[in-house]
C-alpha positions as YAML, in Angstrom:
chain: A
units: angstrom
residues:
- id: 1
  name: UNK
  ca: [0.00, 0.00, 0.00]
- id: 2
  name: UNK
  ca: [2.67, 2.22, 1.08]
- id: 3
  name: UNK
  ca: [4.63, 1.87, -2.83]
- id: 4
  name: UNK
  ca: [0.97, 2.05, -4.38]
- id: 5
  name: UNK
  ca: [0.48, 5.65, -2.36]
- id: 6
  name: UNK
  ca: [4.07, 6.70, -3.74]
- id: 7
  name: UNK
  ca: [3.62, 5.79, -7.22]
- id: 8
  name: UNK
  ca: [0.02, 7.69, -6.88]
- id: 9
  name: UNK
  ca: [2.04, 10.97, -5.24]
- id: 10
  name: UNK
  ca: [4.62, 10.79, -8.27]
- id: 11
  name: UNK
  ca: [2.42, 10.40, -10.93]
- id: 12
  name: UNK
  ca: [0.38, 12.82, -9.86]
- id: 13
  name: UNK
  ca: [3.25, 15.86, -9.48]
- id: 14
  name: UNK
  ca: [4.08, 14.49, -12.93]
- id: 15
  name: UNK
  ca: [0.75, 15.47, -14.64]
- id: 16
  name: UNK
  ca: [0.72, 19.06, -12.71]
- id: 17
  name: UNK
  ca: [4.55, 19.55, -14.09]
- id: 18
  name: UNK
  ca: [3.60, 18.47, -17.64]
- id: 19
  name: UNK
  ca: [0.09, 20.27, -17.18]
- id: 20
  name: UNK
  ca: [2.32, 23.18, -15.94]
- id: 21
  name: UNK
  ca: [5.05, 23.44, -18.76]
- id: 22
  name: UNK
  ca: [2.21, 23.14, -21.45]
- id: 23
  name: UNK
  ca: [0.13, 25.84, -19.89]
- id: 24
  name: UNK
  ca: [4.18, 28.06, -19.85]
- id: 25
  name: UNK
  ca: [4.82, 27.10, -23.89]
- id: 26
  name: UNK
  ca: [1.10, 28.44, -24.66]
- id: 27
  name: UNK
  ca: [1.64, 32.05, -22.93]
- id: 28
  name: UNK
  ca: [4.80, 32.03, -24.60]
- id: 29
  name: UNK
  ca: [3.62, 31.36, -27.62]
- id: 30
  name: UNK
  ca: [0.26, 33.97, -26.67]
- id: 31
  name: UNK
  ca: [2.21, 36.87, -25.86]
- id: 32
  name: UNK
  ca: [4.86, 36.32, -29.30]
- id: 33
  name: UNK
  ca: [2.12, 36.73, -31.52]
- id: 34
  name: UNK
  ca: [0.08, 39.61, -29.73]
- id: 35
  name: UNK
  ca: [3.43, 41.15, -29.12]
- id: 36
  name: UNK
  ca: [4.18, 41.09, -32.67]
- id: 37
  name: UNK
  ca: [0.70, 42.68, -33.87]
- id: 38
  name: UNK
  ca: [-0.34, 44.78, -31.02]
- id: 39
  name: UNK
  ca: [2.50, 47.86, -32.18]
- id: 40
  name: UNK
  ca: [0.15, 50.28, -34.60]
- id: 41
  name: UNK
  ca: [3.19, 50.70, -37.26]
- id: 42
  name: UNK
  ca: [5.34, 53.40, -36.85]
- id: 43
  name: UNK
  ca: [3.43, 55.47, -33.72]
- id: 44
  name: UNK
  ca: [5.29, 53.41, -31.54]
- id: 45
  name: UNK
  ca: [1.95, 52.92, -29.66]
- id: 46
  name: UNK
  ca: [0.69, 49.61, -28.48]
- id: 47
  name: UNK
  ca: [-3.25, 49.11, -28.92]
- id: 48
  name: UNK
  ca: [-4.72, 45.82, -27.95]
- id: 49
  name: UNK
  ca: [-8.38, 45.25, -29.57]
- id: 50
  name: UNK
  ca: [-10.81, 42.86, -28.78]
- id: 51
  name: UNK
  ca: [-10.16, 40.61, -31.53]
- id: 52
  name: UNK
  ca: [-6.74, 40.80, -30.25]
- id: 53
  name: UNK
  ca: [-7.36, 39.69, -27.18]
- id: 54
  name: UNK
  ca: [-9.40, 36.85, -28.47]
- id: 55
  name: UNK
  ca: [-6.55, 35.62, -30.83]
- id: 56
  name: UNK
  ca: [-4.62, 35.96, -27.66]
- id: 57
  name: UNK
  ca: [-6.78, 34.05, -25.32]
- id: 58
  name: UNK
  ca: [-7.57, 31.23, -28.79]
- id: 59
  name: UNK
  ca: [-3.73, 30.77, -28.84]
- id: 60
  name: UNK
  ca: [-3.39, 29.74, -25.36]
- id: 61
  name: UNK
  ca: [-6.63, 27.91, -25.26]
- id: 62
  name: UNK
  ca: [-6.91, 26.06, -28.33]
- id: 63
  name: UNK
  ca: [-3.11, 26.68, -30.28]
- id: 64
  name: UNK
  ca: [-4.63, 28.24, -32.98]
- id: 65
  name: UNK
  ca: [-6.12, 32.35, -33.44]
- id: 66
  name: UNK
  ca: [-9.31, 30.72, -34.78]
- id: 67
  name: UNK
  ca: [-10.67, 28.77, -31.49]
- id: 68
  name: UNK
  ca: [-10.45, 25.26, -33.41]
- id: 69
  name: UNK
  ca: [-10.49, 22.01, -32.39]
- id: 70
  name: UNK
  ca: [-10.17, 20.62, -28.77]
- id: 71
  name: UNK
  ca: [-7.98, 22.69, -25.83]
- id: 72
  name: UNK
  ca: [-5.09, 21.64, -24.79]
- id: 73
  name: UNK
  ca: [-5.46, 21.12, -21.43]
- id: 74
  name: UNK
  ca: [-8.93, 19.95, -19.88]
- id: 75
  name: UNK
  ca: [-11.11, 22.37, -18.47]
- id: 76
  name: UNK
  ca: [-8.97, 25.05, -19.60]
- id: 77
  name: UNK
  ca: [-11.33, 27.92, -21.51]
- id: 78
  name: UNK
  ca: [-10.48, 31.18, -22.72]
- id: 79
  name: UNK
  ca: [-12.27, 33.18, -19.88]
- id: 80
  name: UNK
  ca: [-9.13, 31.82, -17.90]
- id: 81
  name: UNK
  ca: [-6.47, 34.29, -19.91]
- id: 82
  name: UNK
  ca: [-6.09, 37.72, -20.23]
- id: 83
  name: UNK
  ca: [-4.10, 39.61, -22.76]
- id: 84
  name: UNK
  ca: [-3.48, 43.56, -21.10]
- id: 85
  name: UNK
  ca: [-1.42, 46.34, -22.36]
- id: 86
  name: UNK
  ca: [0.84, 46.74, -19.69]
- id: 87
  name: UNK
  ca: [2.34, 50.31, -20.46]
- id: 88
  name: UNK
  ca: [6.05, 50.69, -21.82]
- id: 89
  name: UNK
  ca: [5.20, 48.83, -25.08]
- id: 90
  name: UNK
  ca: [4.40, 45.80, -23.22]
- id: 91
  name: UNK
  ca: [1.78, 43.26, -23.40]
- id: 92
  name: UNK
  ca: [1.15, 41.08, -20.45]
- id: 93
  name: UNK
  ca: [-0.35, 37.69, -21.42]
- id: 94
  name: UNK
  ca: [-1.52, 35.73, -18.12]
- id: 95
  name: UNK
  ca: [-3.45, 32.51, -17.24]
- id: 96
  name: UNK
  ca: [-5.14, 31.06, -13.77]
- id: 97
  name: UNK
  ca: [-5.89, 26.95, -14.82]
- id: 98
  name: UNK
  ca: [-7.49, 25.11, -12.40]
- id: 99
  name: UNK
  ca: [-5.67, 21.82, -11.94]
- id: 100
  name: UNK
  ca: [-7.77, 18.78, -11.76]
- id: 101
  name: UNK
  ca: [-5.93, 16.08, -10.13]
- id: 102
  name: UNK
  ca: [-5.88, 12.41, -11.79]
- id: 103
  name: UNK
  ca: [-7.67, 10.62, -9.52]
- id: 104
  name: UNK
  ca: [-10.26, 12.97, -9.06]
- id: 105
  name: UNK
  ca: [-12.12, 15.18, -6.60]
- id: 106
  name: UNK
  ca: [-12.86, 11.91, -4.62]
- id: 107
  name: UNK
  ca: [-9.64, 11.03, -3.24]
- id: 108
  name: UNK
  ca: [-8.95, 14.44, -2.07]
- id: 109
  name: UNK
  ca: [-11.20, 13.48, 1.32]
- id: 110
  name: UNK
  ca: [-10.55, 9.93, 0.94]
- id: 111
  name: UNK
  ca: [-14.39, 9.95, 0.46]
- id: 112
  name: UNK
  ca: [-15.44, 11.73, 4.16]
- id: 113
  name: UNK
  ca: [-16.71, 14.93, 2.40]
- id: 114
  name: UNK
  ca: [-15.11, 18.22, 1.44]
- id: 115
  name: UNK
  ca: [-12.82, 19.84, 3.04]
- id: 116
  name: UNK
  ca: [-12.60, 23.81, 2.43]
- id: 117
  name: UNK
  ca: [-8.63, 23.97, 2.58]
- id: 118
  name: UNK
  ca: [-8.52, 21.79, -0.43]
- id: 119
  name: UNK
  ca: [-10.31, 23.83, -3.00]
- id: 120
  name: UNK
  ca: [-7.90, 22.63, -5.62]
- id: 121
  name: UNK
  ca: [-5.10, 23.61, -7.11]
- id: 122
  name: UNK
  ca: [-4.41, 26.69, -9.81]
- id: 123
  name: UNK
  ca: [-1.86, 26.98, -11.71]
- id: 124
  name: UNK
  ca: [-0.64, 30.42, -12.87]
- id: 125
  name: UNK
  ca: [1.56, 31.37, -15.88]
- id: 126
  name: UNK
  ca: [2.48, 35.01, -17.29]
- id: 127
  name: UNK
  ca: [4.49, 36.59, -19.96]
- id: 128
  name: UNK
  ca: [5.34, 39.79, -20.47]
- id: 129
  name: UNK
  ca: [6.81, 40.73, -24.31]
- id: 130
  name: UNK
  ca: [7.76, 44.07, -26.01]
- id: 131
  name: UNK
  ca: [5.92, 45.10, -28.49]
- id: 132
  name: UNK
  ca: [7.75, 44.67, -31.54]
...
């Protein structure tokens, strides 16, 4: 039992890190490609529109400006990202994800209700680019 409960623990940390580095790569990727169109040509001024910030919040949610196709992590939706100017030609892309563990909300208790200190687990990522 005691090995069983390790291997759990382990893979467990291993889905939150992989969960964690795929949620990093999409911000990344986010704030590149607002960074790169969010400069309005030779005013030097950053201006983020709407359909900016939806390309923004499609590229971390889906990998794609268009919102296509499945997300990449589950549960993960665009109302979890925001795409902000954040002054000094800067864009800040960020994201709260709520991890869902493996095993499910069930084992968190060991099945004797909730309990309010575990409300779960969110995992936050941010970028912040120069508009180019």
């Amino acid at each position: 039992p005691l090995l069983l409960l390790l291997l759990l623990g382990i893979s467990e940390i291993g889905n939150a890190v992989a969960q964690y580095n795929t949620l990093n790569k999409s911000v990344r990727e986010a704030a590149r490609q607002v960074s790169r169109v969010a400069l309005l040509g030779t005013t030097g001024t950053v201006s983020i529109t709407p359909e900016l910030i939806t390309e923004g919040q499609n590229l971390v949610v889906y990998g794609n400006a268009a919102g296509a196709g499945q997300p990449r992590l589950p549960a993960l939706s665009p109302s979890h990202v925001s795409v902000t100017d954040a002054g000094d030609d800067l864009v800040l892309v960020q994201v709260a994800y709520p991890y869902t563990p493996i095993l499910g909300p069930v084992l968190e208790t060991f099945g004797y209700g909730t309990d309010p200190s575990t409300d779960g687990i969110t995992l936050t990522a941010s970028v912040l680019m120069r508009a180019l």
